[in-house]
VOBA-1610 file (N, C-alpha, C; in pm, whole numbers, padded with zeros to 5 digits, always signed):
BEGIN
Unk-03377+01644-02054Unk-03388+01775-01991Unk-03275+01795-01892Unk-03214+01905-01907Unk-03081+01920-01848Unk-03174+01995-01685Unk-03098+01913-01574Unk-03138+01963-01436Unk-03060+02086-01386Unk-03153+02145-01344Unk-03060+02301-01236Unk-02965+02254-01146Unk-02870+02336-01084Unk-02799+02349-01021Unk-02863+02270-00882Unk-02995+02324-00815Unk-03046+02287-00665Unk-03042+02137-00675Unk-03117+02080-00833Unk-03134+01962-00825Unk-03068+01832-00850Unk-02939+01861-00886Unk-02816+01819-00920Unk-02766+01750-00788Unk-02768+01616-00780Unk-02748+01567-00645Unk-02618+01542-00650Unk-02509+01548-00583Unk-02442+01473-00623Unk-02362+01357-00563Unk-02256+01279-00635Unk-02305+01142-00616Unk-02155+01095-00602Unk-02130+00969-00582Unk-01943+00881-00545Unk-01926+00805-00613Unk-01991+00812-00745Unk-01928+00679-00854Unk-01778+00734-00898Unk-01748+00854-00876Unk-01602+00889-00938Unk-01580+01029-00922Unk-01484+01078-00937Unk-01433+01226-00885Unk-01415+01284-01028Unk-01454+01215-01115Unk-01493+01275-01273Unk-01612+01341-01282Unk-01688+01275-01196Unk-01820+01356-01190Unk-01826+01491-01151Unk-01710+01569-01103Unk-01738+01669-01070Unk-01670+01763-01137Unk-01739+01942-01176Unk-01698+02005-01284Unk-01571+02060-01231Unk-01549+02170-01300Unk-01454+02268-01285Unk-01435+02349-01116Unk-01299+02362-01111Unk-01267+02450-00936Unk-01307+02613-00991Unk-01348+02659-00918Unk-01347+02817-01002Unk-01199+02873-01031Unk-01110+02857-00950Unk-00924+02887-01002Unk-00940+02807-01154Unk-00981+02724-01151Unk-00924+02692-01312Unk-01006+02750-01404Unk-01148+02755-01383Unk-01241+02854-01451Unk-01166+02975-01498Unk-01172+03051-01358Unk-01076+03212-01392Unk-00973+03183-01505Unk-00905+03086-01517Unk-00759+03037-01573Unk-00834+03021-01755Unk-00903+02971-01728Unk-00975+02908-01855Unk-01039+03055-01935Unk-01133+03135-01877Unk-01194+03238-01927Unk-01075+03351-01952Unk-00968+03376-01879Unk-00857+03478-01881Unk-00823+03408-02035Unk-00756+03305-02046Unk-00744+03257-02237Unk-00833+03268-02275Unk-00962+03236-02263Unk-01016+03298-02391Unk-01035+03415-02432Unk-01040+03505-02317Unk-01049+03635-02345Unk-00948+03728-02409Unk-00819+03602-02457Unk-00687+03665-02505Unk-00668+03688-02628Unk-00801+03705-02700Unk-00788+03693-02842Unk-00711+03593-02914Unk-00696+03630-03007Unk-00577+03521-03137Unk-00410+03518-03057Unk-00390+03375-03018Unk-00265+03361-02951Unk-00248+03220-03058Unk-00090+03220-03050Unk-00028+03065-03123Unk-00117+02978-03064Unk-00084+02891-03174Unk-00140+02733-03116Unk-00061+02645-03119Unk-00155+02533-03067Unk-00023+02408-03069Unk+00062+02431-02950Unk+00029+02495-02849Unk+00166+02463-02713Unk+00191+02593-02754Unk+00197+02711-02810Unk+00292+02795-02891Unk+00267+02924-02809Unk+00196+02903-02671Unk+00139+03029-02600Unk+00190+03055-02513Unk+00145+03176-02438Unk+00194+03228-02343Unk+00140+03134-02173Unk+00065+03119-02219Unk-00042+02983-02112Unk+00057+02884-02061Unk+00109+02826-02176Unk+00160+02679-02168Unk+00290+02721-02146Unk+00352+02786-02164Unk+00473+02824-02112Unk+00458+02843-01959Unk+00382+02926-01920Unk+00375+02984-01778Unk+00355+02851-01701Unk+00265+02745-01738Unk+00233+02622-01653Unk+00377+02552-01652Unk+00445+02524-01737Unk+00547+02447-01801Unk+00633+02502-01677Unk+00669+02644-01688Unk+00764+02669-01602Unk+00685+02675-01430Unk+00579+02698-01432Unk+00512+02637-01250Unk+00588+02552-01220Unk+00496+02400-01362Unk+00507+02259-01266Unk+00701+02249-01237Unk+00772+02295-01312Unk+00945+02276-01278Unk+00976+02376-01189Unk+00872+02494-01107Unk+00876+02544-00939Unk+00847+02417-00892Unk+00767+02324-00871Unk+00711+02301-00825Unk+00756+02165-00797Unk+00827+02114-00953Unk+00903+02014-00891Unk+01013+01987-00857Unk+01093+02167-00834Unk+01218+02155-00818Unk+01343+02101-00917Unk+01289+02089-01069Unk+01378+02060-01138Unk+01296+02077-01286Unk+01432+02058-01316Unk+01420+02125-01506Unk+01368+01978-01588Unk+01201+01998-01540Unk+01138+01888-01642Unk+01082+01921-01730Unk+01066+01806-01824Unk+00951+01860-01974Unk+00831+01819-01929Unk+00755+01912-01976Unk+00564+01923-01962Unk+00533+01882-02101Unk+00445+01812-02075Unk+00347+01754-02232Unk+00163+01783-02142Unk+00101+01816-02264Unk-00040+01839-02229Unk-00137+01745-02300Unk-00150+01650-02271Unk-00281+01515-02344Unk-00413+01526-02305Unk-00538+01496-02345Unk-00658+01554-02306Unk-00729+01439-02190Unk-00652+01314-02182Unk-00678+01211-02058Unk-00597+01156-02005Unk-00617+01065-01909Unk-00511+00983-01848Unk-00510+00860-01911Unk-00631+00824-02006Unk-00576+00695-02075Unk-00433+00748-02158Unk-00423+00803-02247Unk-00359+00859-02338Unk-00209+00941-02275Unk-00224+00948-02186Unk-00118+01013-02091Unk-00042+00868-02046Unk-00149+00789-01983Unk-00013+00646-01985Unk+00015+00580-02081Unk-00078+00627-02197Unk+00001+00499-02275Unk+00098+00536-02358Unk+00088+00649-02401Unk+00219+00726-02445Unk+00341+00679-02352Unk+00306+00755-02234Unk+00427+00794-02142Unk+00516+00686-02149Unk+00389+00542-02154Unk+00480+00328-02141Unk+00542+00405-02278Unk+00494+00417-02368Unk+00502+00386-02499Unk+00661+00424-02537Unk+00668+00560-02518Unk+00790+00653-02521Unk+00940+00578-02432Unk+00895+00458-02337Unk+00979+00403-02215Unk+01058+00244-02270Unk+00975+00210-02403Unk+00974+00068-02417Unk+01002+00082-02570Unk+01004-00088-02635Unk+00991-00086-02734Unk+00907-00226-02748Unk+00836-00245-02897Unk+00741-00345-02907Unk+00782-00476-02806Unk+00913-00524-02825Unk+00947-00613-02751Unk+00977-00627-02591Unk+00947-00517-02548Unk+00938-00515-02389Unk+00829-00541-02349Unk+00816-00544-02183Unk+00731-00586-02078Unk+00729-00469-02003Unk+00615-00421-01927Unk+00635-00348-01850Unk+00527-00439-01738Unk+00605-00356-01606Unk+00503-00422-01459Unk+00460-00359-01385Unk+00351-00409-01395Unk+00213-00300-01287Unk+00161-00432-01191Unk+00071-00375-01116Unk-00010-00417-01043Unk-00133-00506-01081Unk-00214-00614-01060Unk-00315-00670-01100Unk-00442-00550-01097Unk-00421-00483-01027Unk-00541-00363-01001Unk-00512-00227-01099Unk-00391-00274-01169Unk-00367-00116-01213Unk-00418-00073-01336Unk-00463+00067-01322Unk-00558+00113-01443Unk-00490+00071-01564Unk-00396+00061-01605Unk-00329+00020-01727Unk-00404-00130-01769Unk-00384-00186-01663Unk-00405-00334-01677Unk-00568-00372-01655Unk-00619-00330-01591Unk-00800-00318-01612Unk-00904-00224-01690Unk-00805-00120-01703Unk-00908-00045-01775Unk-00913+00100-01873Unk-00808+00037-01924Unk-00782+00114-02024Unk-00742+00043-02199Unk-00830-00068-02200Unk-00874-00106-02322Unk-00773-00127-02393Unk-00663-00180-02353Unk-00508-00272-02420Unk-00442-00093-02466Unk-00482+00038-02448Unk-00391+00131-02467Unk-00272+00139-02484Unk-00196+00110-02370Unk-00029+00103-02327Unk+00004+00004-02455Unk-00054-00145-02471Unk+00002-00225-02576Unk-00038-00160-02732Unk-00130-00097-02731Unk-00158-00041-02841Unk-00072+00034-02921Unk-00016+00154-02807Unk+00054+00250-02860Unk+00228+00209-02850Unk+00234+00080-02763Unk+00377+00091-02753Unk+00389-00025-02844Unk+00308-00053-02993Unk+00352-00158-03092Unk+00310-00294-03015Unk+00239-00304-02852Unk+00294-00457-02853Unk+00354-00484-02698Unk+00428-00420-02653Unk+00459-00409-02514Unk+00412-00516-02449Unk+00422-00606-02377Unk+00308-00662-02295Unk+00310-00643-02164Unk+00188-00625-02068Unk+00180-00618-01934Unk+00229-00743-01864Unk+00322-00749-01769Unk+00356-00823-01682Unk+00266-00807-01560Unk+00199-00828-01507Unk+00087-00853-01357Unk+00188-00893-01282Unk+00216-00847-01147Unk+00261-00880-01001Unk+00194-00906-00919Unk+00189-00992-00836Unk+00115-00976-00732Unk+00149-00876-00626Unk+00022-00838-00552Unk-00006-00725-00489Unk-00011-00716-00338Unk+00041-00666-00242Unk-00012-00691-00096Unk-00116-00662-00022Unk-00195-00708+00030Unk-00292-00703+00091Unk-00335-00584+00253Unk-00424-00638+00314Unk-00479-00498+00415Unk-00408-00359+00399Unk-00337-00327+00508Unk-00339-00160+00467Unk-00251-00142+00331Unk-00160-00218+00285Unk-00100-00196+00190Unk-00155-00250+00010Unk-00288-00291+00040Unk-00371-00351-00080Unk-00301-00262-00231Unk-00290-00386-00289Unk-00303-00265-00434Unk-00158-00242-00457Unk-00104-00256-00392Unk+00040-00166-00391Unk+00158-00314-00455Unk+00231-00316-00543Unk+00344-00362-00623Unk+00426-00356-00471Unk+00518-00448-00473Unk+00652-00421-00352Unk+00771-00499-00428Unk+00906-00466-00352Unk+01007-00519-00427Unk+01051-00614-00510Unk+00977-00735-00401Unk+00983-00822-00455Unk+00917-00868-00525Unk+00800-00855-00548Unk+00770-00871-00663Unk+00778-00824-00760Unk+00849-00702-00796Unk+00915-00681-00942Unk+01036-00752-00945Unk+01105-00817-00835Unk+01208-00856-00867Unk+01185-01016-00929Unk+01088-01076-00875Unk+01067-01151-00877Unk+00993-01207-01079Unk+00946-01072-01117Unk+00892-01094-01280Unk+01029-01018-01361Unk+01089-00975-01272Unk+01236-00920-01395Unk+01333-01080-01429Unk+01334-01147-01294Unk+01452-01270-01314Unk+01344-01391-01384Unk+01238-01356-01373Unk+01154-01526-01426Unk+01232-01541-01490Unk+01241-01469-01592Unk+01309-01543-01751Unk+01373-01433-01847Unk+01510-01478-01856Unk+01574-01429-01946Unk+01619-01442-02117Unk+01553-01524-02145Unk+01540-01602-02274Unk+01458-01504-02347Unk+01553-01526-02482Unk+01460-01439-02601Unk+01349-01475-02623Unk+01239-01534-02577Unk+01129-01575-02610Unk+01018-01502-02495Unk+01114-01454-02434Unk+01026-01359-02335Unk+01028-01193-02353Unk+00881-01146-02339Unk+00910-01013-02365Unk+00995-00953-02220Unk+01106-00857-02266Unk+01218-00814-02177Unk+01150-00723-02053Unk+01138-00712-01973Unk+01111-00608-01856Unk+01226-00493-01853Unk+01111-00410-01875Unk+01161-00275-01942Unk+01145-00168-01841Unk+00987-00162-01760Unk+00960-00065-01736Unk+00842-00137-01582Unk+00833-00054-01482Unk+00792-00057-01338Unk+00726+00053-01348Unk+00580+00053-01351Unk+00475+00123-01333Unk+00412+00124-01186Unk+00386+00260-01140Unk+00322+00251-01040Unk+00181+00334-01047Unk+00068+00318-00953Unk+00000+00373-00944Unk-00043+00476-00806Unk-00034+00542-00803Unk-00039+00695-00695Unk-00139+00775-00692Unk-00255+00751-00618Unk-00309+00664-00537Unk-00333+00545-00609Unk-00335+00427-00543Unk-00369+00274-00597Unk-00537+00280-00635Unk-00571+00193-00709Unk-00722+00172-00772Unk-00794+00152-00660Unk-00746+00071-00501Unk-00782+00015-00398Unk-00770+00142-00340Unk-00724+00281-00337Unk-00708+00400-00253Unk-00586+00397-00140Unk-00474+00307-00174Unk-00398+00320-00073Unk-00321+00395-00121Unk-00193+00434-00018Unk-00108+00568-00095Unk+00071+00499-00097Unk+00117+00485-00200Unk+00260+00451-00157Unk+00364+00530-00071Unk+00416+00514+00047Unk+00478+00617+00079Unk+00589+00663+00028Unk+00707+00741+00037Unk+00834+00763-00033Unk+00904+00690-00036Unk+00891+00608+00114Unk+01034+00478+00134Unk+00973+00405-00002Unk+00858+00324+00027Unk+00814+00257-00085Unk+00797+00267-00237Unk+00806+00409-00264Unk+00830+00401-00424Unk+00983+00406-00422Unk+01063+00423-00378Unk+01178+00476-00380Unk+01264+00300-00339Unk+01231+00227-00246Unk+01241+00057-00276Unk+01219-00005-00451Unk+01089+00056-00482Unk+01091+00013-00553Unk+01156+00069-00725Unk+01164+00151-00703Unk+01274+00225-00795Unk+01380+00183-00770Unk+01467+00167-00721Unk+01579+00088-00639Unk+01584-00050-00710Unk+01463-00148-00671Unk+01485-00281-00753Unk+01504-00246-00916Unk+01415-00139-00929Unk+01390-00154-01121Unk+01501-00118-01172Unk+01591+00000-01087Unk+01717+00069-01161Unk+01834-00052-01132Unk+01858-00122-01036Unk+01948-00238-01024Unk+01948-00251-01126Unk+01817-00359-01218Unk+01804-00413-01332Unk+01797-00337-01465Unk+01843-00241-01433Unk+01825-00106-01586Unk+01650-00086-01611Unk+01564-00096-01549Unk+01422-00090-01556Unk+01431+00060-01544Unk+01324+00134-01633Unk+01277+00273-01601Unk+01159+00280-01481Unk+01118+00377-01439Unk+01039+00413-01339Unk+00887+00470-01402Unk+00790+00466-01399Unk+00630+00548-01436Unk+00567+00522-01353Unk+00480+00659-01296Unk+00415+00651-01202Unk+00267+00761-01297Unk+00141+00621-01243Unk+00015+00716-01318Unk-00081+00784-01191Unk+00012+00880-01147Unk-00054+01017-01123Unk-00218+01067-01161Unk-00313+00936-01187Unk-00440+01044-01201Unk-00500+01091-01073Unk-00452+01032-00952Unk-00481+01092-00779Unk-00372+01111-00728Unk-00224+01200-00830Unk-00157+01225-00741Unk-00156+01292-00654Unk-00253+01433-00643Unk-00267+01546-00600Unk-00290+01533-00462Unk-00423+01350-00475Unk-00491+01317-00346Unk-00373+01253-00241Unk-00245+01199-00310Unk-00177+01099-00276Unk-00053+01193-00164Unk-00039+01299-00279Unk+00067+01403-00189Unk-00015+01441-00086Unk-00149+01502-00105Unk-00229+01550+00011Unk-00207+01427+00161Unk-00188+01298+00129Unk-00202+01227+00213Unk-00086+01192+00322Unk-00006+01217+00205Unk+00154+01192+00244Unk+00223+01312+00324Unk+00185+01436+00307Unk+00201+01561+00374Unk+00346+01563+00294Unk+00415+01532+00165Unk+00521+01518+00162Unk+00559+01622+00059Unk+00692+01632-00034Unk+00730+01767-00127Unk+00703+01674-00241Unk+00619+01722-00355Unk+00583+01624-00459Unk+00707+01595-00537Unk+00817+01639-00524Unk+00990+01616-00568Unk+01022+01478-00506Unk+00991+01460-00354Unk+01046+01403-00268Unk+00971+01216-00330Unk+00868+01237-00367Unk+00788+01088-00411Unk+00799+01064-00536Unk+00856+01113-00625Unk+00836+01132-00761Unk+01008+01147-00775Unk+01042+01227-00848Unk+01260+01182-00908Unk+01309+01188-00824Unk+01321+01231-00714Unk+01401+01222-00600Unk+01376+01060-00533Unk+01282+00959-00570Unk+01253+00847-00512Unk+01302+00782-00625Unk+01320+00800-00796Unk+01362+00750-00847Unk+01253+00764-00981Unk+01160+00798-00969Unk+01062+00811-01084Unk+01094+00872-01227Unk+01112+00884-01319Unk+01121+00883-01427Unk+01025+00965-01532Unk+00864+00901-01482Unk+00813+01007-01557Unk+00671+00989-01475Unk+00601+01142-01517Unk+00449+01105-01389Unk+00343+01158-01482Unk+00255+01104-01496Unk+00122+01118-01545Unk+00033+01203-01428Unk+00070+01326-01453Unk-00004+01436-01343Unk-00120+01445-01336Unk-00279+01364-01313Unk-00381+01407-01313Unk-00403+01593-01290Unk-00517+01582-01394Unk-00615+01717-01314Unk-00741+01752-01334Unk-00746+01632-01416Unk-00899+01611-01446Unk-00985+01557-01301Unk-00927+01480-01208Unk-01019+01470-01080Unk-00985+01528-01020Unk-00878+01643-01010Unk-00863+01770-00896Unk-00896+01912-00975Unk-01015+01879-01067Unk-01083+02028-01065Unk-01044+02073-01220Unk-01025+02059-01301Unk-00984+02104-01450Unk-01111+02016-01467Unk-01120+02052-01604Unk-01223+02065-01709Unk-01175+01926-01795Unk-01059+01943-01810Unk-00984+01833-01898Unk-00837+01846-01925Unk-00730+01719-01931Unk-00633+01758-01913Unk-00554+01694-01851Unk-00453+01628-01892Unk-00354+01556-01795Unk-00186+01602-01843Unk-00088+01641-01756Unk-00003+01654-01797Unk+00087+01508-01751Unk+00229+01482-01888Unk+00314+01409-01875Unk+00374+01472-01810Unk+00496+01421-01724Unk+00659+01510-01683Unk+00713+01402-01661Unk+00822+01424-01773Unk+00956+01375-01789Unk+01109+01417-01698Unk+01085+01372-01573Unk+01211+01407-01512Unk+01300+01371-01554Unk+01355+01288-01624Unk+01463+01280-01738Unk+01442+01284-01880Unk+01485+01396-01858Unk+01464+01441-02011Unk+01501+01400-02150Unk+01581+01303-02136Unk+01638+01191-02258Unk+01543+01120-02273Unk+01402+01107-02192Unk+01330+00998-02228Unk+01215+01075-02307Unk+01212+01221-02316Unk+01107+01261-02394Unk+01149+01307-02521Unk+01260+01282-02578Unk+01328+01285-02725Unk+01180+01269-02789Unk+01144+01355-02883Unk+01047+01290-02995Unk+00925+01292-02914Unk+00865+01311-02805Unk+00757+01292-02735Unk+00642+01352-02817Unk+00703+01460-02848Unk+00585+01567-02938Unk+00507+01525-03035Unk+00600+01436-03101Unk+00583+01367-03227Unk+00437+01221-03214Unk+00508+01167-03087Unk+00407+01077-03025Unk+00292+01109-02984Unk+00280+01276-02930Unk+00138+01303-02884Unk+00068+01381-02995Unk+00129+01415-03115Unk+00070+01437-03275Unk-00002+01284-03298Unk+00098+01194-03320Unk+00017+01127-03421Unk-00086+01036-03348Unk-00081+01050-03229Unk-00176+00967-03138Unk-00354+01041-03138Unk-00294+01167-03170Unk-00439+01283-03180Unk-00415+01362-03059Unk-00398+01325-03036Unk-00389+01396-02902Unk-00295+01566-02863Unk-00266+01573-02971Unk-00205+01716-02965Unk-00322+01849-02990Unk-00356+01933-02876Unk-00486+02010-02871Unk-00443+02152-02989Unk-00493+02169-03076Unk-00465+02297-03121Unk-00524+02422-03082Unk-00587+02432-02953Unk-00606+02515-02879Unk-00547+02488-02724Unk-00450+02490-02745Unk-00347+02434-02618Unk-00417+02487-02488Unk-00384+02614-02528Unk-00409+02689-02398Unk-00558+02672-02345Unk-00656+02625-02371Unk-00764+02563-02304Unk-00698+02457-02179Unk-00657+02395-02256Unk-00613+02245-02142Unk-00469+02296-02058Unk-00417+02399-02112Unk-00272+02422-02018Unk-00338+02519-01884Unk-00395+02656-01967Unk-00420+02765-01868Unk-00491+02732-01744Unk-00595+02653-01745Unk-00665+02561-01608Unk-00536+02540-01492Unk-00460+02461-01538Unk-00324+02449-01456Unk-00231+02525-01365Unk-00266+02656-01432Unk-00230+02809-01343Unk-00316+02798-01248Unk-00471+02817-01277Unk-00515+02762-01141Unk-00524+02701-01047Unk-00476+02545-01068Unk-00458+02461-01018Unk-00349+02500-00932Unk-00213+02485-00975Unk-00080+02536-00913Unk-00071+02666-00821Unk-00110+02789-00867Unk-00130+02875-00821Unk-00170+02864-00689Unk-00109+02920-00547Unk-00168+02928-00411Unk-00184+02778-00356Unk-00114+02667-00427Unk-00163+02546-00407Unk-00304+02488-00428Unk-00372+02525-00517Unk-00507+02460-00499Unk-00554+02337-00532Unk-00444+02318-00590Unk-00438+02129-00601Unk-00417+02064-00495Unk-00371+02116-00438Unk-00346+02071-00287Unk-00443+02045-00202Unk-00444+02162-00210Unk-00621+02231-00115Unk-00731+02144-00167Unk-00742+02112-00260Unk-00856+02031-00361Unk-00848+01917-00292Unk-00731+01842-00340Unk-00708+01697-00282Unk-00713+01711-00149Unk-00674+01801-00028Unk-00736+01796+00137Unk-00878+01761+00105Unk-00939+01842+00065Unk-01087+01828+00105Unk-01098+01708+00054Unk-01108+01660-00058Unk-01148+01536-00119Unk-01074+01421-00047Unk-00955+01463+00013Unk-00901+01353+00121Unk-01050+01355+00271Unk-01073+01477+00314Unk-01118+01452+00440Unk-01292+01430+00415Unk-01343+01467+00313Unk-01492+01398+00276Unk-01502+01282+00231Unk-01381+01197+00228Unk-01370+01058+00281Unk-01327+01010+00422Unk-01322+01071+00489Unk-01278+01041+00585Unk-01407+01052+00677Unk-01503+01167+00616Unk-01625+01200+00668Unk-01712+01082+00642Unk-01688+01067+00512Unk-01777+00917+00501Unk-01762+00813+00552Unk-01612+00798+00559Unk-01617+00639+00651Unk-01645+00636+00732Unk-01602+00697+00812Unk-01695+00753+00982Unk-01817+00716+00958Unk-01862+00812+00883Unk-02026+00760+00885Unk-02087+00626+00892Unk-02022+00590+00753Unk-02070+00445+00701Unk-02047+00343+00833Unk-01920+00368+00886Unk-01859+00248+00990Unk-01954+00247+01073Unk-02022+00349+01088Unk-02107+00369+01235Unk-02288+00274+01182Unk-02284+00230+01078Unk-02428+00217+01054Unk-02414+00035+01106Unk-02510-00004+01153Unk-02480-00169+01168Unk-02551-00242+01063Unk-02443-00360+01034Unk-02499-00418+00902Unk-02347-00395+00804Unk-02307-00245+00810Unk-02213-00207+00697Unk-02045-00235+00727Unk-01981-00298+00674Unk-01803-00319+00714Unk-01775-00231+00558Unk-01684-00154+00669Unk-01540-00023+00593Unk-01446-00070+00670Unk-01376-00152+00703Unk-01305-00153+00762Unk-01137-00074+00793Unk-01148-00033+00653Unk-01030+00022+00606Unk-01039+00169+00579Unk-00948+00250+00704Unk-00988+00385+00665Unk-00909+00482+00573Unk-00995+00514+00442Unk-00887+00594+00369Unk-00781+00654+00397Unk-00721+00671+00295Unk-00571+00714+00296Unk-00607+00856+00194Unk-00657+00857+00103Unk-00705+00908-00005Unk-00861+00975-00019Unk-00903+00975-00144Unk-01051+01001-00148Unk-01126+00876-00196Unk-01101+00783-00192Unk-01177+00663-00201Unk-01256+00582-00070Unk-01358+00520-00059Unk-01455+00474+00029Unk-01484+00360-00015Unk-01408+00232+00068Unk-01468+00058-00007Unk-01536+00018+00182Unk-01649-00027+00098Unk-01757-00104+00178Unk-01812-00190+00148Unk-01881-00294+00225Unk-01975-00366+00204Unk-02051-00339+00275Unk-02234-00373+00182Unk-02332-00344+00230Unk-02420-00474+00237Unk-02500-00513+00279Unk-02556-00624+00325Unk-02641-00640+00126Unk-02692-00761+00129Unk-02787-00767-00011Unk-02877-00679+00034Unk-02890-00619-00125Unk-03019-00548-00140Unk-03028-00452-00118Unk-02915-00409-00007Unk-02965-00280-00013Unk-02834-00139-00116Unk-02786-00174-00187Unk-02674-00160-00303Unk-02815-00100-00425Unk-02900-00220-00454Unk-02992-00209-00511Unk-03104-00110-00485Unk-03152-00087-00368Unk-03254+00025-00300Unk-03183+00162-00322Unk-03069+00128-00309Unk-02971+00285-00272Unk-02991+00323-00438Unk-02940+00244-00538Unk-02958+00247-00696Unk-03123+00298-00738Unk-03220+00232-00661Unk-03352+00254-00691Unk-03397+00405-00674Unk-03338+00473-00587Unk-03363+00606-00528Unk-03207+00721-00577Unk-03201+00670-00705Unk-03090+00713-00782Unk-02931+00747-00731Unk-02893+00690-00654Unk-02746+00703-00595Unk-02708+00648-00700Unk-02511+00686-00741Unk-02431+00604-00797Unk-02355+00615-00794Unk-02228+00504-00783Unk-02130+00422-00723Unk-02103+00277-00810Unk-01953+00274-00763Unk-01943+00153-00823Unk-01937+00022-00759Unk-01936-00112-00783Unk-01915-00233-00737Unk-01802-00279-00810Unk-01781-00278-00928Unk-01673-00400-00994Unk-01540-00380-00966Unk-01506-00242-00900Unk-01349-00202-00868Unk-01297-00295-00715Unk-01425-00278-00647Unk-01404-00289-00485Unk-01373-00425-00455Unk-01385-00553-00561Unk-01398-00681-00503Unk-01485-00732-00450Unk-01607-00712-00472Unk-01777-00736-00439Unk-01793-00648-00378Unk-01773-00526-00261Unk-01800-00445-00229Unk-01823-00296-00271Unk-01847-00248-00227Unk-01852-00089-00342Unk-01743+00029-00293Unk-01771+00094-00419Unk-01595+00230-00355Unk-01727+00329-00456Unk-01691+00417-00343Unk-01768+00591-00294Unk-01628+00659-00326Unk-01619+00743-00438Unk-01543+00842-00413Unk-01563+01014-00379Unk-01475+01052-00315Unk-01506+01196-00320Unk-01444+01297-00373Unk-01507+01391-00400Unk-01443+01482-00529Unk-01418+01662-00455Unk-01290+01730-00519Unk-01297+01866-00455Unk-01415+01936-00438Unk-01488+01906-00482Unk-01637+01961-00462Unk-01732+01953-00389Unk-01725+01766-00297Unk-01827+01742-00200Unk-01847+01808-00096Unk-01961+01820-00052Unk-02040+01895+00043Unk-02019+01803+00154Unk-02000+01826+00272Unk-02015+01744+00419Unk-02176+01721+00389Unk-02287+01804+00408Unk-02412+01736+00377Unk-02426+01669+00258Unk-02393+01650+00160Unk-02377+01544+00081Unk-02348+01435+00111Unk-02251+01387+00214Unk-02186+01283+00261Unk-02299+01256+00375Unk-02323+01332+00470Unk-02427+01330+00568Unk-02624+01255+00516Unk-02586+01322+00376Unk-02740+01265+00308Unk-02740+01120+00215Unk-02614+01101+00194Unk-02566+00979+00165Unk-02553+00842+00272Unk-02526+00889+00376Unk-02463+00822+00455Unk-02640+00776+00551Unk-02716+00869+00554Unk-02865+00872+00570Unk-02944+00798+00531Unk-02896+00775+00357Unk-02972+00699+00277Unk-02927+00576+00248Unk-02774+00484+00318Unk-02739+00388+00362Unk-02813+00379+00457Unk-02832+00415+00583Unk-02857+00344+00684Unk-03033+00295+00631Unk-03037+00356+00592Unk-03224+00328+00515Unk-03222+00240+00465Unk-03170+00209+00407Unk-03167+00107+00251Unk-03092-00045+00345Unk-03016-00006+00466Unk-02996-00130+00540Unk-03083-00176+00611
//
């Protein structure tokens, strides 16, 4: 039985959980209401977004439209490498935990190189040296070649890279002829955090290509690629055909994006979902029994809660995850949360402690 609107609680296992912004709605219902238009990319929709996101990023990039962010990175590696390369991410990075060997799938073979990661405020986060450090291991044909330096924006841990720091690390990868990818499914939250020009963290730092979430800032479905160098999306089209992933009703998954862009509301989205974490940690920090020690950067919330009461909170239907946080749990928040949401959450911690 599908629940009403009043009774629809909602909840911090993920910022997927939450539907559509009404800007992308409007965006969404204006196409359909356009009668018979091309398909396949072939609209007036996908053009108009295409030319936004290159306002927006200050330069003449290519837009691709994929229906997730699995499929958005693994292309994007895919298109960067060839079977015999390496690419390097993070031990935490969605490529590398949880996206079901994708990236190696589609790139023939690729293999993930793991770095180690730095710890407290900078958790999660790849640094120079350690890409420098998995490009020189080994140069022998028996090793797959390091090809490609993946980043993640916001990190799985919720920290945010700043500009110096992707831009270091673009720096090491281009020394070594390494390309740049950054998976953008919280970039929106990440710029929100950074107060910075989304040009300025992205090709201007050295990035290459960005996996634009917008499926957790308010679309329906939908992730765009952008290829700031455009030699690297030769043939891209071709890659997001035979992968499936090419929508023949484009303009569903593009036109949302007008909304998004439009007036900044991606922006605006990711503030709030930045500061109803910020509402929560407050909260949580204040209950005794509970360590947050670490105050978002982003829309993510990692805590520990004493035993048992993880379980009580589960019994009285909350949900959230544990296996991301490192025994502790991560609360996320979504453009949608309510301050009393966070307030009735944060209520039903101190109970359950």
């Amino acid at each position: 039985m599908i629940t009403s609107v009043t009774e629809n609680r909602q909840q911090f296992a993920s910022d997927n959980l939450a539907g559509m912004c009404p800007q992308a709605a409007h965006w969404f219902n204006l196409a359909n209401a356009s009668g018979h238009v091309p398909a396949y990319g072939d609209d007036e929709w996908t053009e108009s977004v295409c030319g936004a996101m290159r306002e927006l990023f200050q330069t003449d990039c290519d837009v691709f439209f994929v229906f997730n962010g699995t499929a958005a990175n693994s292309l994007a590696l895919a298109s960067l490498c060839q079977s015999y390369h390496s690419v390097i991410c993070s031990d935490v990075a969605h490529v590398e935990t949880d996206e079901c060997g994708g990236p190696e799938f589609f790139s023939n073979g690729s293999k993930l190189l793991v770095g180690e990661t730095a710890d407290g405020e900078d958790a999660g986060k790849l640094t120079p040296e350690a890409v420098e450090a998995l490009i020189v291991k080994r140069k022998d044909i028996h090793y797959p070649k390091p090809k490609v330096v993946t980043l993640t924006q916001a990190t799985e841990l919720g920290t945010v890279y700043t500009v110096e720091q992707v831009r270091a690390i673009a720096d090491a990868a281009k020394a070594r002829g390494l390309r740049v990818h950054m998976d953008g499914a919280r970039f929106a939250n990440a710029v929100a955090a950074l107060g910075c020009d989304p040009a300025d963290v992205t090709w201007r730092a050295g990035v290459d290509v960005l996996c634009f979430g917008g499926t957790k800032n308010g679309l329906p479905v939908g992730e765009a690629v952008v290829f700031f160098d455009r030699k690297l999306s030769e043939d891209f089209a071709y890659r997001v055909k035979q992968a499936g992933q090419l929508a023949s009703k484009m303009r569903f998954i593009s036109a949302p994006w007008l909304g998004l862009l439009e007036d900044d509301t991606w922006l605006a989205n990711a503030r709030h979902a930045n500061a109803m974490a910020k509402r929560l940690h407050e909260r949580l920090r204040a209950i005794p029994g509970v360590s947050a020690p670490r105050a978002p950067e982003a829309n993510a919330v990692f805590a520990t809660l004493p035993p048992g009461a993880t379980q009580r909170l589960r019994e009285q239907g909350w949900s959230f995850y544990e296996f991301i946080a490192g025994g502790g749990c991560r609360f996320m928040c979504a453009w949608d949360t309510r301050p009393e949401s966070i307030d009735a959450f944060a209520e039903a911690v101190a109970a359950a402690v």
